[in-house]
Biopython code that builds the backbone (N, CA, C, O; Angstrom):
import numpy as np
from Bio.PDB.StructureBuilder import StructureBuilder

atoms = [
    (1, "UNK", "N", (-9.655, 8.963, -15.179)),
    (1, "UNK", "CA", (-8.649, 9.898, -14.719)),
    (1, "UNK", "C", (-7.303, 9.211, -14.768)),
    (1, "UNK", "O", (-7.206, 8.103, -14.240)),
    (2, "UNK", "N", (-6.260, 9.764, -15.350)),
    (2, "UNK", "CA", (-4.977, 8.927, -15.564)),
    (2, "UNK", "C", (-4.207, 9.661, -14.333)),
    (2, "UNK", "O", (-4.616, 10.802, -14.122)),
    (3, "UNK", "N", (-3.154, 9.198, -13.476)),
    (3, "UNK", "CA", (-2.293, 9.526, -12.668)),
    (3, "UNK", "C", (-0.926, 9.198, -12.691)),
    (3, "UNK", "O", (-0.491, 8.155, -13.178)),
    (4, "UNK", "N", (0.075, 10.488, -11.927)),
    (4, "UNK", "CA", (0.994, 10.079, -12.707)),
    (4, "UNK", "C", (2.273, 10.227, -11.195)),
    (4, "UNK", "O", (1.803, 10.879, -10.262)),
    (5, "UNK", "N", (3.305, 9.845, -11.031)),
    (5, "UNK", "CA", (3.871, 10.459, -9.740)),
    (5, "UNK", "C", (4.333, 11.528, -9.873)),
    (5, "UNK", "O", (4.666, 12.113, -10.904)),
    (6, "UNK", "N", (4.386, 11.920, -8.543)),
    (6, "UNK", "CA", (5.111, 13.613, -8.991)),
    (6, "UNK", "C", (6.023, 13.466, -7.732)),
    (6, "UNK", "O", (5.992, 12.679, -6.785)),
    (7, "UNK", "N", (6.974, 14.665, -8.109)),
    (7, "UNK", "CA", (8.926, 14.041, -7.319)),
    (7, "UNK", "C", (9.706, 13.176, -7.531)),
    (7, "UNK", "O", (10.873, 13.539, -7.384)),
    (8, "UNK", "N", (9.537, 11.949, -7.881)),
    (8, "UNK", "CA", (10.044, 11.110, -8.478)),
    (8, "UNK", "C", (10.255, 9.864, -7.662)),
    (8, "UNK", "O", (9.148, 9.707, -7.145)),
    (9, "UNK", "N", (10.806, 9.167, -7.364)),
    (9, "UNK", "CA", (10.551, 8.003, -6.848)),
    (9, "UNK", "C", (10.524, 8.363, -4.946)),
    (9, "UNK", "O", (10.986, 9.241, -4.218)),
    (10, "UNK", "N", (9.590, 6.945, -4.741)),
    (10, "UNK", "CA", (8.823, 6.926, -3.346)),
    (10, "UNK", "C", (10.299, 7.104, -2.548)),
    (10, "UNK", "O", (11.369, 6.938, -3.133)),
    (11, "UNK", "N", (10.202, 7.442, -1.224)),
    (11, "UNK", "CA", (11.205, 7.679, -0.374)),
    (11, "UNK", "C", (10.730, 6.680, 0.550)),
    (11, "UNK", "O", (9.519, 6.570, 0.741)),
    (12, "UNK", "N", (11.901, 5.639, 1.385)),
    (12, "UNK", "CA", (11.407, 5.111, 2.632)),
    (12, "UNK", "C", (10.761, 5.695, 3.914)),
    (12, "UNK", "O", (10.995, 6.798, 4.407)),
    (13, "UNK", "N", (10.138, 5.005, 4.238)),
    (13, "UNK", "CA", (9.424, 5.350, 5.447)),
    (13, "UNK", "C", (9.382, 4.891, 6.293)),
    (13, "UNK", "O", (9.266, 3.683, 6.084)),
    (14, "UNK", "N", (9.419, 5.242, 7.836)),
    (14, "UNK", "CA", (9.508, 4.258, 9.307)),
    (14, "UNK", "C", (8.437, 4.391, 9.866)),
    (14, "UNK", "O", (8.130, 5.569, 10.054)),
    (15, "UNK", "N", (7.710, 3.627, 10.224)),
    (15, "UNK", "CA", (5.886, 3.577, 11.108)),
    (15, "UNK", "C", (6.612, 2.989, 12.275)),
    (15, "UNK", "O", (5.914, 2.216, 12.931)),
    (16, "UNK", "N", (7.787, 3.151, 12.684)),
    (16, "UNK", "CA", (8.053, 2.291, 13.948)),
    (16, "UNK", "C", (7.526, 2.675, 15.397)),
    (16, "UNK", "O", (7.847, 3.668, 16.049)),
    (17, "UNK", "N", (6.403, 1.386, 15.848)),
    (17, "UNK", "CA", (6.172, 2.350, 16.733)),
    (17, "UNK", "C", (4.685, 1.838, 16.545)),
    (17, "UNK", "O", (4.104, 1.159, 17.391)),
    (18, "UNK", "N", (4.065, 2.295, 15.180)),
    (18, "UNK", "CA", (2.914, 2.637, 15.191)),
    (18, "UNK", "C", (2.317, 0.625, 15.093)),
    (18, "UNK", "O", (3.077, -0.338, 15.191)),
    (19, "UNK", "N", (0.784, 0.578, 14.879)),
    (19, "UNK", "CA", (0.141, -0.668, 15.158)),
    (19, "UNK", "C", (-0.676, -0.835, 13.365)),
    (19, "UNK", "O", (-1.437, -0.121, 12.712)),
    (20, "UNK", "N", (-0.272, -1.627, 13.227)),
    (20, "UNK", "CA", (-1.056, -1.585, 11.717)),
    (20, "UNK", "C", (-2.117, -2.938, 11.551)),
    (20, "UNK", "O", (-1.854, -4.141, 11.541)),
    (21, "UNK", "N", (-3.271, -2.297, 11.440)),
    (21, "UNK", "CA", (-4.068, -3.633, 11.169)),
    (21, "UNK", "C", (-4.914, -4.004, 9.994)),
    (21, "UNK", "O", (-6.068, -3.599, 9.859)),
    (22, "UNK", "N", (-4.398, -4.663, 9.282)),
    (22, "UNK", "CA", (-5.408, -5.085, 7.857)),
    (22, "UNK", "C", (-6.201, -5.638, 7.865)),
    (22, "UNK", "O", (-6.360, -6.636, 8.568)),
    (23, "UNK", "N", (-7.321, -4.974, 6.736)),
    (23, "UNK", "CA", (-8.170, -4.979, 6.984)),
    (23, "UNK", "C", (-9.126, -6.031, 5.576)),
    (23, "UNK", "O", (-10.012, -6.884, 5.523)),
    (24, "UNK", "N", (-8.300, -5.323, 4.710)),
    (24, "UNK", "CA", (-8.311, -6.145, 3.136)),
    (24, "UNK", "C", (-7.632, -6.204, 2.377)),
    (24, "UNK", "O", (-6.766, -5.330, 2.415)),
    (25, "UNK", "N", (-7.554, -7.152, 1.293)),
    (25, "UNK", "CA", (-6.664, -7.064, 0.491)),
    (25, "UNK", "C", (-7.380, -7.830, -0.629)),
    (25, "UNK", "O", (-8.154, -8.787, -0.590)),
    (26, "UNK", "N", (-6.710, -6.862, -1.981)),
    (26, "UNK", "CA", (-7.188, -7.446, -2.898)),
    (26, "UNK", "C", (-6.716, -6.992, -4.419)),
    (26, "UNK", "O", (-6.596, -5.795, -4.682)),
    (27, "UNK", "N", (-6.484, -7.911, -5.303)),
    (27, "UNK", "CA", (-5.789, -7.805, -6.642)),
    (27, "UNK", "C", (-5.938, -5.764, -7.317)),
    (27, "UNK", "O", (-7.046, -5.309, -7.599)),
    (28, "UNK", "N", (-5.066, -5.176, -7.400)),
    (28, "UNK", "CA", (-4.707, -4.246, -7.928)),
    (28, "UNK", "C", (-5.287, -4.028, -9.965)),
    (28, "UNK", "O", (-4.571, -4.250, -10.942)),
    (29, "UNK", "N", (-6.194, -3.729, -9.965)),
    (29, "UNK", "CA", (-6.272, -3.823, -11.564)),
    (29, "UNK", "C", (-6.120, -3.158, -12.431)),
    (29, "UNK", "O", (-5.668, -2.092, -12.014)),
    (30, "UNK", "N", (-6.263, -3.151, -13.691)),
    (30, "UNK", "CA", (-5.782, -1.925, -14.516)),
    (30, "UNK", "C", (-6.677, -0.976, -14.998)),
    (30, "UNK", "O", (-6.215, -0.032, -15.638)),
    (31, "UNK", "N", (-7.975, -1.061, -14.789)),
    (31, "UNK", "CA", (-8.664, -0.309, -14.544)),
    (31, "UNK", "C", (-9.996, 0.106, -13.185)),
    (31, "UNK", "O", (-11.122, 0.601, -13.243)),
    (32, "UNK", "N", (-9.188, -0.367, -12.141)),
    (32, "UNK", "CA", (-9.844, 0.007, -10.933)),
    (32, "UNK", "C", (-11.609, -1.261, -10.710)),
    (32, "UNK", "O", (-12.384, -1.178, -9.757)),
    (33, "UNK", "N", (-11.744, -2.247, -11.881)),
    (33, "UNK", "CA", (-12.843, -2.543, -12.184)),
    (33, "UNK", "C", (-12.372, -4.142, -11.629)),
    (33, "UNK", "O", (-11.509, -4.722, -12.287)),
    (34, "UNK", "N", (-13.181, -5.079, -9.960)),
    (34, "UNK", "CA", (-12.692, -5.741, -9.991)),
    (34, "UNK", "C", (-12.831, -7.190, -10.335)),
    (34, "UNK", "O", (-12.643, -8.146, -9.583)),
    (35, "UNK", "N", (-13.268, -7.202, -11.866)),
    (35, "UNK", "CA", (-13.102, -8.050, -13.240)),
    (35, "UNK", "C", (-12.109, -8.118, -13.899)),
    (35, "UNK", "O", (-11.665, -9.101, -14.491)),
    (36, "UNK", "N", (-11.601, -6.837, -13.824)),
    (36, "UNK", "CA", (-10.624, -6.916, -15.446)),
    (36, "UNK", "C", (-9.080, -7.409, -14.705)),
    (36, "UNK", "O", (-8.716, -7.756, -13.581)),
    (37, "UNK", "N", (-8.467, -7.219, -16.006)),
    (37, "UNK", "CA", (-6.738, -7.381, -15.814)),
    (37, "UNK", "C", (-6.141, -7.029, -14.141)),
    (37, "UNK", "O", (-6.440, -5.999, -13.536)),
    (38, "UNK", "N", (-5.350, -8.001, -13.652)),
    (38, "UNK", "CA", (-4.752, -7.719, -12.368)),
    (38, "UNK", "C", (-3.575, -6.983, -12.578)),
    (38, "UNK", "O", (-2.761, -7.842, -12.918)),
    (39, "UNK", "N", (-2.880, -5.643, -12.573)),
    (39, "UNK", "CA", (-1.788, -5.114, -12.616)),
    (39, "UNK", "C", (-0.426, -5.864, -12.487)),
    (39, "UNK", "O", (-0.394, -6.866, -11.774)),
    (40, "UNK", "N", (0.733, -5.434, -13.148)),
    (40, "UNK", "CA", (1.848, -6.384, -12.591)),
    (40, "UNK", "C", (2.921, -5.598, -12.453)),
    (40, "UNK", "O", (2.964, -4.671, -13.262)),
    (41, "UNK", "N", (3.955, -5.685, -11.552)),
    (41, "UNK", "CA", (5.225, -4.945, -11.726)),
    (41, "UNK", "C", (6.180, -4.980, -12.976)),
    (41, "UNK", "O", (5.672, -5.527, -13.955)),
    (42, "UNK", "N", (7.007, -4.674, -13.082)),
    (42, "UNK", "CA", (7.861, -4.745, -14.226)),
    (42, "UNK", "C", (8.594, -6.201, -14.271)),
    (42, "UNK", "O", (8.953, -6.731, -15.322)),
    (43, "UNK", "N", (8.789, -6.858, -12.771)),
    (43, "UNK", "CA", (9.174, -8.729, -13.059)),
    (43, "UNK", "C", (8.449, -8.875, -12.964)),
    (43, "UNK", "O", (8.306, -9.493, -11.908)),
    (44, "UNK", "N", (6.927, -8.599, -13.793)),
    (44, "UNK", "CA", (5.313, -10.119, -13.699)),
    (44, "UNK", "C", (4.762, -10.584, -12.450)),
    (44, "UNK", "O", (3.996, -11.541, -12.340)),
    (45, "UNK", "N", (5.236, -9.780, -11.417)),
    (45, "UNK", "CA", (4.302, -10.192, -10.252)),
    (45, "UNK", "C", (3.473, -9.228, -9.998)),
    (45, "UNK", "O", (3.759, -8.031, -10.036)),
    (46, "UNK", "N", (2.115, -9.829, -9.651)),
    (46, "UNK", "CA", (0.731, -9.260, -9.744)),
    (46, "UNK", "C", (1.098, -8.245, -8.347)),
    (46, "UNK", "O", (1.894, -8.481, -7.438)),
    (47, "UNK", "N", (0.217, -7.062, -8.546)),
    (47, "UNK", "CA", (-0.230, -6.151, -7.811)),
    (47, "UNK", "C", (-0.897, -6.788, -6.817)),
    (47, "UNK", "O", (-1.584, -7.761, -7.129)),
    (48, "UNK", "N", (-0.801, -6.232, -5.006)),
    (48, "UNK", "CA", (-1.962, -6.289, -4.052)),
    (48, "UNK", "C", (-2.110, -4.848, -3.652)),
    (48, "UNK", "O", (-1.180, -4.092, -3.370)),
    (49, "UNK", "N", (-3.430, -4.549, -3.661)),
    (49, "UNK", "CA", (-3.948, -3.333, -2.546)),
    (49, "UNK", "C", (-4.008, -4.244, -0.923)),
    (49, "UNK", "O", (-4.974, -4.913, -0.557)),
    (50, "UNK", "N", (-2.903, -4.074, -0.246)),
    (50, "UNK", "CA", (-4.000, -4.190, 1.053)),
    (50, "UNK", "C", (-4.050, -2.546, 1.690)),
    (50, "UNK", "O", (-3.381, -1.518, 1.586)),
    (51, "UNK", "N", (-5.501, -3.096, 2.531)),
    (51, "UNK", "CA", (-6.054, -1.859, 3.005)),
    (51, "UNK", "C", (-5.465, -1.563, 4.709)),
    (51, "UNK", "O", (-4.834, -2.558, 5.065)),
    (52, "UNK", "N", (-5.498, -0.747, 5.546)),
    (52, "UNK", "CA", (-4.743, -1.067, 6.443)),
    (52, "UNK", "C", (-5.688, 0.288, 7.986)),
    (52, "UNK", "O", (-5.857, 1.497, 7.829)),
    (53, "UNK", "N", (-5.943, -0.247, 8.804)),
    (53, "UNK", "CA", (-5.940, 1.257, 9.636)),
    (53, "UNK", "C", (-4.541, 1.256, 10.638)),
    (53, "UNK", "O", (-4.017, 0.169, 10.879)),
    (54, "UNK", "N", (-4.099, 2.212, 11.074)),
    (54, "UNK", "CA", (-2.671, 2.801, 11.506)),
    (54, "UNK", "C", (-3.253, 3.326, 12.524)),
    (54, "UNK", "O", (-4.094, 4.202, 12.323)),
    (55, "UNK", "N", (-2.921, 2.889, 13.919)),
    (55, "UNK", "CA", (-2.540, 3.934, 15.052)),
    (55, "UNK", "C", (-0.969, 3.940, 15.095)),
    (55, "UNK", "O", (-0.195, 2.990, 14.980)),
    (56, "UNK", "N", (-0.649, 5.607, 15.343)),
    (56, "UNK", "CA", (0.355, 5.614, 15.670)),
    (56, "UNK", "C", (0.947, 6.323, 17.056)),
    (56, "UNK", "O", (0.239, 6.698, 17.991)),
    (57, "UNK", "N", (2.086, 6.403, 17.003)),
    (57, "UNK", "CA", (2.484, 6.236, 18.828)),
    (57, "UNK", "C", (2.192, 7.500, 19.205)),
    (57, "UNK", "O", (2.549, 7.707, 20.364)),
    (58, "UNK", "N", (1.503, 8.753, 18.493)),
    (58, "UNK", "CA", (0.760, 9.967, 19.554)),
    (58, "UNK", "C", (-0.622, 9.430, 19.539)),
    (58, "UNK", "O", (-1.381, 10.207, 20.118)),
    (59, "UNK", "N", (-1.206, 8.387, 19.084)),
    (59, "UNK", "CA", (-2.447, 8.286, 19.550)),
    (59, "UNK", "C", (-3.203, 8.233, 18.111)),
    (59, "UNK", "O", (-4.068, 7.411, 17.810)),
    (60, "UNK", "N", (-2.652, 9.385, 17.193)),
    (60, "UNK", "CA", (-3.981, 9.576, 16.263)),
    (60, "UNK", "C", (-4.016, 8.438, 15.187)),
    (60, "UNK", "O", (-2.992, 7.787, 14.981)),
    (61, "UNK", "N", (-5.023, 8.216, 14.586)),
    (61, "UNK", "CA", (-5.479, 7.413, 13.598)),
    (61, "UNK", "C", (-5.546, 7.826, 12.219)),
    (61, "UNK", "O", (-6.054, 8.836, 11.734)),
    (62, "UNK", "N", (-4.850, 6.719, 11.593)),
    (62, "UNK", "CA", (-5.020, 6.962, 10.024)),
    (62, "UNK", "C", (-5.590, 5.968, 9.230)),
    (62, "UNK", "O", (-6.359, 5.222, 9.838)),
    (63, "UNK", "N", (-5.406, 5.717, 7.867)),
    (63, "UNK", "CA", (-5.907, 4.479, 6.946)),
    (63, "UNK", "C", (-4.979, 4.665, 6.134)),
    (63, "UNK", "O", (-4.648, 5.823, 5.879)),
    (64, "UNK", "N", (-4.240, 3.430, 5.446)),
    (64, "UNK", "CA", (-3.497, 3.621, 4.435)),
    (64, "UNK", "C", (-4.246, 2.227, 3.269)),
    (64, "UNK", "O", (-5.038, 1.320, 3.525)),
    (65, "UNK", "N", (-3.525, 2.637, 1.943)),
    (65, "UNK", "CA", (-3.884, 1.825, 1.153)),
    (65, "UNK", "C", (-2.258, 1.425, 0.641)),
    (65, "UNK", "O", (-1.664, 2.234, -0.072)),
    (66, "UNK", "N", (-1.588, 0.125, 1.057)),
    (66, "UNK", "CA", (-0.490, -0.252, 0.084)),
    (66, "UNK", "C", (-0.321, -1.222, -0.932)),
    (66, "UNK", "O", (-1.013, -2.238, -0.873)),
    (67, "UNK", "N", (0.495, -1.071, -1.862)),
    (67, "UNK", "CA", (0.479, -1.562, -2.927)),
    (67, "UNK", "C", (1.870, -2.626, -2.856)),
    (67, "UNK", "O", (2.993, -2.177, -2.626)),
    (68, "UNK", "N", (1.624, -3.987, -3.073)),
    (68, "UNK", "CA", (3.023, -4.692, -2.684)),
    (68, "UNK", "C", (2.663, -6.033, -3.926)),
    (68, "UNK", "O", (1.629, -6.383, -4.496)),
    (69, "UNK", "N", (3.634, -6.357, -3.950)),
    (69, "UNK", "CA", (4.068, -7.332, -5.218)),
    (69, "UNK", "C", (3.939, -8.348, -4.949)),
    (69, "UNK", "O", (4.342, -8.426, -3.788)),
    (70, "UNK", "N", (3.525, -9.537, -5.360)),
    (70, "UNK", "CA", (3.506, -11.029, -4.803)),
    (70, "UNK", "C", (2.685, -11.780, -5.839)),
    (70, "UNK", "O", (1.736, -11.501, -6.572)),
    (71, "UNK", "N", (3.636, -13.122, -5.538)),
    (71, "UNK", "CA", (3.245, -14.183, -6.743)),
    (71, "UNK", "C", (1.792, -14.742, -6.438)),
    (71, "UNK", "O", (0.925, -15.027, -7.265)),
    (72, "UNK", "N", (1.716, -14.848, -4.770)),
    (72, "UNK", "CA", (0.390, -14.968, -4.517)),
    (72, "UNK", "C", (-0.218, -13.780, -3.699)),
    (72, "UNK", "O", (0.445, -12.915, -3.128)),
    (73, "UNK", "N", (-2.106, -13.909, -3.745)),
    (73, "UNK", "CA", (-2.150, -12.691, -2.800)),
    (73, "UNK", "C", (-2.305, -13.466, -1.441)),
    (73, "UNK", "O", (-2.677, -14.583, -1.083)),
    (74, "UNK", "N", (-1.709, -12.008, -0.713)),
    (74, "UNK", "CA", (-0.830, -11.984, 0.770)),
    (74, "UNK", "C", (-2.285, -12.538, 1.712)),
    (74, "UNK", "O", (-3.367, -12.140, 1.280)),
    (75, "UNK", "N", (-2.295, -13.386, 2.901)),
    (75, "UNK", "CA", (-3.390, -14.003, 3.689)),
    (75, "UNK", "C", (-3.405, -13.543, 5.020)),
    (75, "UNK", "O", (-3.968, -14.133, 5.943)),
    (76, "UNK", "N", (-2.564, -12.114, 5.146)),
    (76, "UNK", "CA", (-2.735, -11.151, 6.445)),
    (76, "UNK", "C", (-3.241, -10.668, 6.883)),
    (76, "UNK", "O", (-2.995, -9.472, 6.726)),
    (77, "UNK", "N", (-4.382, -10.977, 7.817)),
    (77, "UNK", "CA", (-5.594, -9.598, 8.043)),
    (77, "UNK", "C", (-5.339, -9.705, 9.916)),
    (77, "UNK", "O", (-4.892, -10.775, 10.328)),
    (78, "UNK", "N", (-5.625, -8.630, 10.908)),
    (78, "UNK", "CA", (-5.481, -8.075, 11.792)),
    (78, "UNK", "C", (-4.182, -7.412, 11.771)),
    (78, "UNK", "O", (-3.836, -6.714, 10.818)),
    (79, "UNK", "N", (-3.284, -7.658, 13.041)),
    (79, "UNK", "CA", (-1.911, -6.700, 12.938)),
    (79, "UNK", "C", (-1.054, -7.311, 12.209)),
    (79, "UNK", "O", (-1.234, -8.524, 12.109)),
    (80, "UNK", "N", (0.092, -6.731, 11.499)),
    (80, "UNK", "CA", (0.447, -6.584, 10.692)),
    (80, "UNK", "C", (2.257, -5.671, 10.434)),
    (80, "UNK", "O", (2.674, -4.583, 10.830)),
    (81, "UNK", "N", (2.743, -6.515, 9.801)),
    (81, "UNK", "CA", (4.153, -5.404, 9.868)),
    (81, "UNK", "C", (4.391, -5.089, 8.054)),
    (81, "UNK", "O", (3.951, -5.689, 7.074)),
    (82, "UNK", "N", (5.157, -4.054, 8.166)),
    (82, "UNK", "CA", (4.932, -3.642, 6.298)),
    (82, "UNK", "C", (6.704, -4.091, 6.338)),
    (82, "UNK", "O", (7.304, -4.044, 7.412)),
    (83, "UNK", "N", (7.311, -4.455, 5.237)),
    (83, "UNK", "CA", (8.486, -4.661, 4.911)),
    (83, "UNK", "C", (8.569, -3.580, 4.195)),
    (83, "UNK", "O", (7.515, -3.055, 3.836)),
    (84, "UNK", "N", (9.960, -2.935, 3.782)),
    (84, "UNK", "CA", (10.446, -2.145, 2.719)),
    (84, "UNK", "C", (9.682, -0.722, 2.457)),
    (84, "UNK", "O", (9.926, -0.147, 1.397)),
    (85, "UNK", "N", (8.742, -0.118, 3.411)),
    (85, "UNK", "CA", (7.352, 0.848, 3.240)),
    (85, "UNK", "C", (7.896, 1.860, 2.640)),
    (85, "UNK", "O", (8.923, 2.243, 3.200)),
    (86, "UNK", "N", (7.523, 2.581, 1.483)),
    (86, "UNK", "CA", (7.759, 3.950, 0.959)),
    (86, "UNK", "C", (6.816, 4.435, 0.627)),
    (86, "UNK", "O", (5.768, 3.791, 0.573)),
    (87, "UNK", "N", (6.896, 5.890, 0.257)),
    (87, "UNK", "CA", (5.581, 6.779, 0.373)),
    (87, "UNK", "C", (5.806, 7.799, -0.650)),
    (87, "UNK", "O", (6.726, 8.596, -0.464)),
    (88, "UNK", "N", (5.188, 7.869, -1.560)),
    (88, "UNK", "CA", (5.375, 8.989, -2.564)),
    (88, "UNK", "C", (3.966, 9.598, -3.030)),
    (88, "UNK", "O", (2.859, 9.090, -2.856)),
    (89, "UNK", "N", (4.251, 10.724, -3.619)),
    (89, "UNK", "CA", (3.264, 11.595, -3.934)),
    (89, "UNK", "C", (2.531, 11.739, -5.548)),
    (89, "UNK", "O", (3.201, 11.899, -6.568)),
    (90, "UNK", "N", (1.334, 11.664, -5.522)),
    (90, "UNK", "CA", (0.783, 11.288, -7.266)),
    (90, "UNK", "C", (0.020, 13.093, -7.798)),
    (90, "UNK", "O", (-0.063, 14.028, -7.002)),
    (91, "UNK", "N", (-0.272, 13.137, -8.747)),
    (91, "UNK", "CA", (-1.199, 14.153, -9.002)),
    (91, "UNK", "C", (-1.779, 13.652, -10.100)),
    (91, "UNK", "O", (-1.183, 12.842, -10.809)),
    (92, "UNK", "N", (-3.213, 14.148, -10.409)),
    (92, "UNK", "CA", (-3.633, 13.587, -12.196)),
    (92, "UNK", "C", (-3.348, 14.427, -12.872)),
    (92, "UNK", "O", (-3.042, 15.605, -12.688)),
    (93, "UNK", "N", (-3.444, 13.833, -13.669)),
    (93, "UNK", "CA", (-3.192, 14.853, -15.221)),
    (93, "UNK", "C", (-3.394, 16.127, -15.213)),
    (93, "UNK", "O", (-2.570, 17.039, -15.145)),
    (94, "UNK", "N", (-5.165, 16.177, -15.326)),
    (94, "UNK", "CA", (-5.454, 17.504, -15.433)),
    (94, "UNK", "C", (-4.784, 18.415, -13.742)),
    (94, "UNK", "O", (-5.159, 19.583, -13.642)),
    (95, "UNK", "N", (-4.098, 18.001, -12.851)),
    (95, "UNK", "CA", (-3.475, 18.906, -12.001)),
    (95, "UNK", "C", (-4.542, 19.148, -10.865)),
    (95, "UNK", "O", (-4.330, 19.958, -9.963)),
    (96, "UNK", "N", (-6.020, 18.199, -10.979)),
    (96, "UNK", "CA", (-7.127, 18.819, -9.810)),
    (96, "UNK", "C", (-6.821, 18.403, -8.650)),
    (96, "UNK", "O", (-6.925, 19.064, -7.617)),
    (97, "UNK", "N", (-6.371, 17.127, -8.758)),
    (97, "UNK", "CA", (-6.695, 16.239, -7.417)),
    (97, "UNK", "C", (-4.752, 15.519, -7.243)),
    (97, "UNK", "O", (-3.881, 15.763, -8.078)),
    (98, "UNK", "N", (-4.576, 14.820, -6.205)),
    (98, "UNK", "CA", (-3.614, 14.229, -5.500)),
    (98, "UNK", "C", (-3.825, 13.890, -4.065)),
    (98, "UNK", "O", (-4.649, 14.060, -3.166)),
    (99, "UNK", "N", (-2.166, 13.079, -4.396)),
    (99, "UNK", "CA", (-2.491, 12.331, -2.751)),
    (99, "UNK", "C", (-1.009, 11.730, -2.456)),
    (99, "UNK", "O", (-0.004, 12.023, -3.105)),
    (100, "UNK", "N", (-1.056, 10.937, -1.482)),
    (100, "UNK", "CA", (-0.194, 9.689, -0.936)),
    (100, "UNK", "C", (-0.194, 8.366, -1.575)),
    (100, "UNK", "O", (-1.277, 7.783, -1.633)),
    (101, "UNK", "N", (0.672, 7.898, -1.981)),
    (101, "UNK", "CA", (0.363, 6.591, -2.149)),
    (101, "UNK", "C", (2.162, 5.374, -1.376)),
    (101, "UNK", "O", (3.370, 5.594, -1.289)),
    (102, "UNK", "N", (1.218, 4.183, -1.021)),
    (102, "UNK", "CA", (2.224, 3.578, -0.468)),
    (102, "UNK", "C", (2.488, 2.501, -1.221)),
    (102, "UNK", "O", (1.754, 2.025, -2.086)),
    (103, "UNK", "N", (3.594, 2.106, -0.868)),
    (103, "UNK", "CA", (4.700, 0.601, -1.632)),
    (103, "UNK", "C", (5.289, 0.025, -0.623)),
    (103, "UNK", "O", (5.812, 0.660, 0.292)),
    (104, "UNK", "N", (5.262, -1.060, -0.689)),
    (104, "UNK", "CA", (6.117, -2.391, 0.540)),
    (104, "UNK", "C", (6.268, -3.160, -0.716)),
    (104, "UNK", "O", (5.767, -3.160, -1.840)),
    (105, "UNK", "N", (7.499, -4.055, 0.185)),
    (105, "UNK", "CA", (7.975, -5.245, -0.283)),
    (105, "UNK", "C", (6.629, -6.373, -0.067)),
    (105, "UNK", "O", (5.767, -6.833, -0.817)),
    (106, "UNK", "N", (6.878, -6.480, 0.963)),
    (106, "UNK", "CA", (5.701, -7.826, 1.892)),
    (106, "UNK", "C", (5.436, -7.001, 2.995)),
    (106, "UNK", "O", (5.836, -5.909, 3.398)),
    (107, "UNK", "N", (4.480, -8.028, 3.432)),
    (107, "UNK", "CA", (3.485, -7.777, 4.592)),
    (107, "UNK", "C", (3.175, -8.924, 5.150)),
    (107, "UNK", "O", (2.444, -9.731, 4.576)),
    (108, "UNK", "N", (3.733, -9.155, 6.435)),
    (108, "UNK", "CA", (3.993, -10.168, 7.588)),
    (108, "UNK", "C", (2.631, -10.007, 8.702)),
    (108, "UNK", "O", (1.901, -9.019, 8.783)),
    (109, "UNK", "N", (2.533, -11.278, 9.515)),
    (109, "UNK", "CA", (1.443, -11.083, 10.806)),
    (109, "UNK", "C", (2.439, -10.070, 11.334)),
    (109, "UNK", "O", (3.561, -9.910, 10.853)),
    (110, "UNK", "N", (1.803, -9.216, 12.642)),
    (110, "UNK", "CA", (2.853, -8.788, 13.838)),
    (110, "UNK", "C", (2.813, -9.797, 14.877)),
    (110, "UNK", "O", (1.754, -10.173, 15.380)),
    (111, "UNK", "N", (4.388, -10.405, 15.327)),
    (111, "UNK", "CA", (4.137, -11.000, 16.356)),
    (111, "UNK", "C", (4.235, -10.412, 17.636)),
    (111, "UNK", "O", (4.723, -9.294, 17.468)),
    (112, "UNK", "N", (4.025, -10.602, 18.764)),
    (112, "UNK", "CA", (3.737, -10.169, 20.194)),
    (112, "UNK", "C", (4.587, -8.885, 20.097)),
    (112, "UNK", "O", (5.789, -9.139, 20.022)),
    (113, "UNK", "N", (4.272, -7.554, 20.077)),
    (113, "UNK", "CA", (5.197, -6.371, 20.567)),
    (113, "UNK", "C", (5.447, -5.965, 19.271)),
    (113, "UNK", "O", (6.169, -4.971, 19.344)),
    (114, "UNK", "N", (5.148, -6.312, 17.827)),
    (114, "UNK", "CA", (6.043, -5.427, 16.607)),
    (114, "UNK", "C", (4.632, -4.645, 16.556)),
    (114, "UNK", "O", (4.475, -3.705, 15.777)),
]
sb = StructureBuilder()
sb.init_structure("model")
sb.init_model(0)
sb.init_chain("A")
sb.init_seg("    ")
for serial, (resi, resn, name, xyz) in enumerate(atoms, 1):
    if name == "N":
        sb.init_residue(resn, " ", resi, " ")
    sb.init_atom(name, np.array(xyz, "f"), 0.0, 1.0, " ", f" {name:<3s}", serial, name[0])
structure = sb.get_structure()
C-alpha cells in the first residue's frame, strides 16, 4: 500500500500538559520489513519510530507513533518530552484507509514535573 500526505505539510502541536511514556523505538524502514533499508530524511539522517502511550490532562488515553530524525537511535524509554511535535494527516492511494501521523525534532527523558 503506498501513502501519501494529504493537506500539506504537518502543523505544530502542543501536548502540554499531557504525560508521554515510551515505550519503543526502532529504525523506520523502507519497506515496513525490519531487515531491509533504514529510511532517511532528506539531510541522511536515519528515521526513528518511537512508540509512545499519552495521558492527557482530561484523563483519557491515547498511543502515538512518532517519527524523528537522528544520527543515532534515541535511548528514551518511560516518560518522555517530544521536541518540535507536528501532526499531519496521510491517506493511501487507492483513497480506503488514513490516519494521523506524527514528527518531532528529538525526544528527551521528562524531568520531575514536564
Amino acid at each position: 500500500m503506498s501513502i501519501r500526505q494529504l493537506g500539506g505539510t504537518p502543523i505544530p502541536c502542543d501536548l502540554r500538559g499531557a504525560t508521554i511514556q515510551v515505550v519503543a523505538i526502532a529504525g523506520k524502514t523502507i519497506d515496513g520489513r525490519p531487515e531491509s533499508e533504514q529510511k532517511k530524511n532528506d539531510k541522511g539522517l536515519p528515521l526513528w519510530s518511537v512508540d509512545a502511550f499519552v495521558t492527557f490532562m482530561t484523563g483519557e488515553l491515547g498511543t502515538m507513533s512518532v517519527t524523528i530524525p537522528s544520527a543515532q537511535k534515541p535511548t528514551v524509554l518511560g516518560p518522555a518530552r517530544l521536541e518540535g511535535l507536528k501532526v499531519g494527516q496521510w491517506i493511501s492511494d487507492s483513497g480506503r484507509s488514513g490516519g494521523l501521523y506524527w514528527q518531532a525534532t528529538a525526544v528527551y527523558a521528562a524531568k520531575g514535573g514536564e
